[in-house]
C-alpha positions in Angstrom: -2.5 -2.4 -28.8 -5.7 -3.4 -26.6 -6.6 -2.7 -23.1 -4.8 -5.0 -21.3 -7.3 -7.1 -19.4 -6.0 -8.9 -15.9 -6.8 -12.1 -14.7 -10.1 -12.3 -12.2 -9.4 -14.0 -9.0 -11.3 -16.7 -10.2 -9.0 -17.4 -13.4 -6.5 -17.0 -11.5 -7.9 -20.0 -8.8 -8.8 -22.1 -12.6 -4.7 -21.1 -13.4 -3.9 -22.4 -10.0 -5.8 -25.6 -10.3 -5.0 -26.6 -13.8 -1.0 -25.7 -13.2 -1.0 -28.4 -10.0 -2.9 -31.2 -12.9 0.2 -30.8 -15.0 -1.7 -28.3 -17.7 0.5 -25.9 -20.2 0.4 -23.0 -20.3 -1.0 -23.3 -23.5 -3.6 -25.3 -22.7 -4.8 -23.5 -19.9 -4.8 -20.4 -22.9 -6.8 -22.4 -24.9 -9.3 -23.6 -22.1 -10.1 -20.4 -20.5 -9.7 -18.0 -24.0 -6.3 -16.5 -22.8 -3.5 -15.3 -24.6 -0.9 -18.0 -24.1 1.8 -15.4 -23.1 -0.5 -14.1 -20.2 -0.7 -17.2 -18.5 2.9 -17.6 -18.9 4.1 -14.6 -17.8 1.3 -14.5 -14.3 2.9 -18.0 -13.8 6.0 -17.5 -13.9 6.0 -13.9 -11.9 4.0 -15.6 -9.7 5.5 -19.3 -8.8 7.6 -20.3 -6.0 9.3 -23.3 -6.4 7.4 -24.8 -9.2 3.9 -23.8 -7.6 2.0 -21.2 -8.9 -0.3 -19.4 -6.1 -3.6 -17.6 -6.8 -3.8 -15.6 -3.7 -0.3 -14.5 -4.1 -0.7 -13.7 -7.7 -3.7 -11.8 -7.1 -2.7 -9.6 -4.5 0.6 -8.7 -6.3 -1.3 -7.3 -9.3 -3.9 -4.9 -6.9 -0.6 -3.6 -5.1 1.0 -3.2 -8.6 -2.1 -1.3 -9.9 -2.6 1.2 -6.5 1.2 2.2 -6.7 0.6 2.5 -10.0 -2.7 4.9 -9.3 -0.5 7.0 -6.2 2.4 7.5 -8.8 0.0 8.9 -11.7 -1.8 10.9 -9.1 1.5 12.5 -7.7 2.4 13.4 -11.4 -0.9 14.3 -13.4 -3.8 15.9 -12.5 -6.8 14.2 -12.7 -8.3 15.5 -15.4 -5.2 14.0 -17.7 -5.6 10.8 -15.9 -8.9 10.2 -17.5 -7.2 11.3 -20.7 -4.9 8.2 -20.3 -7.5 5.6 -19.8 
C-alpha cells in the first residue's frame, strides 16, 4: 500500500463547493484525480446534516495527525519514528 496522501485545504474548499452543486462523490474523484473512496469517506466523516464543511474537515485531520505525532513520540524514540515514515 501507498503513502496515503490527504486532501489540501484547497481540495478540500473544491470538495466543499462541488458537494453543495449536487456532484458525486465520484465525480468529484474523477474531476480532481481522487480515489472515489477518499472523497467519500472525508465527506461523510466530515458532514453535518447533509453539508460537507471544508474548514471543519480540515482542522479535524491536523488534530488527528498531532495526536497522532504526541502518541508516537510518547512510545518510540525518534530515531524509529523516521524508521516508520
Amino acid at each position: 500500500m501507498g503513502k496515503v496522501k490527504h486532501f489540501t485545504f484547497e481540495e478540500r474548499k473544491k470538495i466543499e463547493e462541488m458537494h453543495k452543486q449536487g456532484f458525486t462523490a465520484g465525480s468529484i474523484a474523477r474531476i480532481m484525480n481522487r480515489s472515489k473512496t477518499g472523497i467519500q469517506s472525508d465527506i461523510r466523516k466530515n458532514s453535518s446534516k447533509g453539508f460537507y464543511d471544508a474548514k471543519k474537515a480540515h482542522e479535524h485531520c491536523k488534530f488527528n495527525m498531532e495526536n497522532r505525532t504526541k502518541k508516537l513520540q510518547k512510545e518510540f524514540s525518534q530515531e524509529e519514528i523516521s524508521k516508520i515514515n
